[in-house]
N, C-alpha and C positions, 0 to 999 in steps of 0.2 A: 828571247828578250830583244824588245827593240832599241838599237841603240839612237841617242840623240847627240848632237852637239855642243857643245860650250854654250853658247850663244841663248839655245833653247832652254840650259837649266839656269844663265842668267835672267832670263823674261821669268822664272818663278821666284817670287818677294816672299821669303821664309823670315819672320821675323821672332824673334824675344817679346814675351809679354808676361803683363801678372793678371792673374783672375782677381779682377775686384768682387765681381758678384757671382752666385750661381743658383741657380733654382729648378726644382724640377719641372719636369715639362710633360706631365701625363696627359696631354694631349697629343703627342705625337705617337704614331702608328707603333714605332717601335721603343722601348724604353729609353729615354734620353734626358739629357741636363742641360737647360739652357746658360749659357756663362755669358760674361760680358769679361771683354781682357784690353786692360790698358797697353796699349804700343807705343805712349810716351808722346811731346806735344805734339810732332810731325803730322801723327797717324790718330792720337787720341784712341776712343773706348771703340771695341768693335763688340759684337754680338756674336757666337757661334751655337749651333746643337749640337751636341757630341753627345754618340751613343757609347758612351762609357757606367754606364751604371753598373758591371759586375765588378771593377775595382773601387769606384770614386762614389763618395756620397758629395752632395752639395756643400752641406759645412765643411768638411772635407778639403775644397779644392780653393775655397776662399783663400789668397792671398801665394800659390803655388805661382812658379815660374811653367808656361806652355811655350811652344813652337806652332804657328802656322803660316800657310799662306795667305797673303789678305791682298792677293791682287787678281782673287778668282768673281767674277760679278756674284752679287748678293743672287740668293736660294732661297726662297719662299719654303719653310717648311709647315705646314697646317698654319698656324696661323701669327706662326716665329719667322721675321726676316732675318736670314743667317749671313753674315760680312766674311764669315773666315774660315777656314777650313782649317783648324787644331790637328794637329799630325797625330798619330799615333801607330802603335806596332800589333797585330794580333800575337799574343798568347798561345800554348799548347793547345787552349780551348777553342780559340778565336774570339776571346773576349780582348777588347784594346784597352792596350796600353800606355799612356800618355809618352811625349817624346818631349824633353825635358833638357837644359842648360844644365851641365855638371853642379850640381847640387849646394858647391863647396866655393863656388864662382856668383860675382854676385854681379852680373851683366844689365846693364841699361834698360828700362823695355825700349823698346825699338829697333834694339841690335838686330842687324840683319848678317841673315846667314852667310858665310863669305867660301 
């Protein structure tokens, strides 16, 4: 593993958000759900594809607290421009896992990771 310094895991902008929207995306290569996630007035709605379809359906993940980065330059995926990269954990299977605010905690979107 390589290590990095302070500094370096300051430049990644891990932020709190809510899924406003989410919709399937069968256009992309692999199974995926396009989301749109509010980061609150700062940052507003971003766009991400996340290949989570073996836990999450769409209706599903409407109105869920996520984690990403969104200070990674937008991704053209097929024909989805993606702002943010949603964190997530592989599973026993390697299907992912969303990476989530303590559930029981009811955090700002925008909160950034400290």
């Amino acid at each position: 593993m390589t290590q990095i310094g302070f500094d370096d895991f300051m430049a990644v902008d891990i932020r709190c958000g809510t899924v406003t929207d989410a919709q399937p995306f069968p256009e992309a290569r692999k199974p995926a759900i396009k989301l749109w996630v509010d980061f609150g007035a700062d940052l507003g709605v971003r766009k991400s594809s996340a290949q989570i379809t073996d836990h999450y359906t769409p209706e599903g993940l409407k109105g869920r607290k996520v984690m990403a980065v969104v200070n990674f330059p937008p991704r053209q995926i097929g024909p989805f421009m993606s702002e943010v990269l949603v964190l997530g954990f592989p599973d026993a299977a390697g299907a992912i896992v969303l990476a989530r605010p303590d559930a029981g905690l009811d955090l700002p979107d925008g909160a950034r990771l400290a």
